[in-house]
N, C-alpha and C positions, 0 to 999 in steps of 0.2 A: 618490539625488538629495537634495540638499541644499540649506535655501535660509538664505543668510543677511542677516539686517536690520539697523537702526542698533537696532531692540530687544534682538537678541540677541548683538549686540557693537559695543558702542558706541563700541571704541577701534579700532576697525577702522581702517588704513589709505587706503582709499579706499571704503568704506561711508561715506556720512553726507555727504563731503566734496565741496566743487565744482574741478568740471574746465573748463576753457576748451577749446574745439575748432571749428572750423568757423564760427568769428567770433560762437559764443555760447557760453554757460556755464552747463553742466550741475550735476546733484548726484546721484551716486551714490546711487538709495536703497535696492537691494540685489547680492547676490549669490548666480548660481545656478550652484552647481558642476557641473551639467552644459552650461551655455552661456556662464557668462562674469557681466558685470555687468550690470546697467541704471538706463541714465544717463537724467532726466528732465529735460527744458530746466528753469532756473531761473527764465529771464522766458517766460512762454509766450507772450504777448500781443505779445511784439517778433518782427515777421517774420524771416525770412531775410535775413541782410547780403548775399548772392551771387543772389540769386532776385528776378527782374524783376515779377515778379508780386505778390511782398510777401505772400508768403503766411504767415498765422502759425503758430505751432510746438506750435500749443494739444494736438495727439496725437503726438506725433513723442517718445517717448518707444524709446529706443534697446538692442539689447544690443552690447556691446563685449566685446571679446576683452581675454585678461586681458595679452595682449601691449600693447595701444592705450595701455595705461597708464602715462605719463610719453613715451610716443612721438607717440599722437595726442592725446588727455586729456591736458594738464596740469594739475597743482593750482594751486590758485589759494591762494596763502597769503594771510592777510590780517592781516600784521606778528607772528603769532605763532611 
């Protein structure tokens, strides 16, 4: 088991990086080779766009399969 961070590779691909998903946007902040990734909302304090109750996203901190990536995760480039 292996875990990896934006510390221990920085140029990572989608380490470090934000993904759009589920009408919010997350940010990669590692990778654990025996489960996948994990995405942590980027605004935590904005609820859920789909959720009547408006609940916020303050622990919804996610693992994603390394497939979601570019299918459900999109990156979010920012003109670079």
């Amino acid at each position: 088991m292996a875990i990896l961070t934006t510390e221990t590779h920085p140029d990572h691909d989608v380490i470090g990086r934000r993904f759009r998903a589920f009408g919010g946007e997350y940010i990669c902040d590692s990778y654990d080779t025996d489960c996948g990734f994990w995405m942590t909302p980027a605004n935590p304090d904005q609820p859920y766009p789909f959720d009547v109750s408006n609940t916020p996203r303050k622990d919804e901190r996610r693992n994603v399969s390394e497939r979601a990536i570019g299918r459900t995760y999109h990156r979010v480039w920012n003109g670079a």
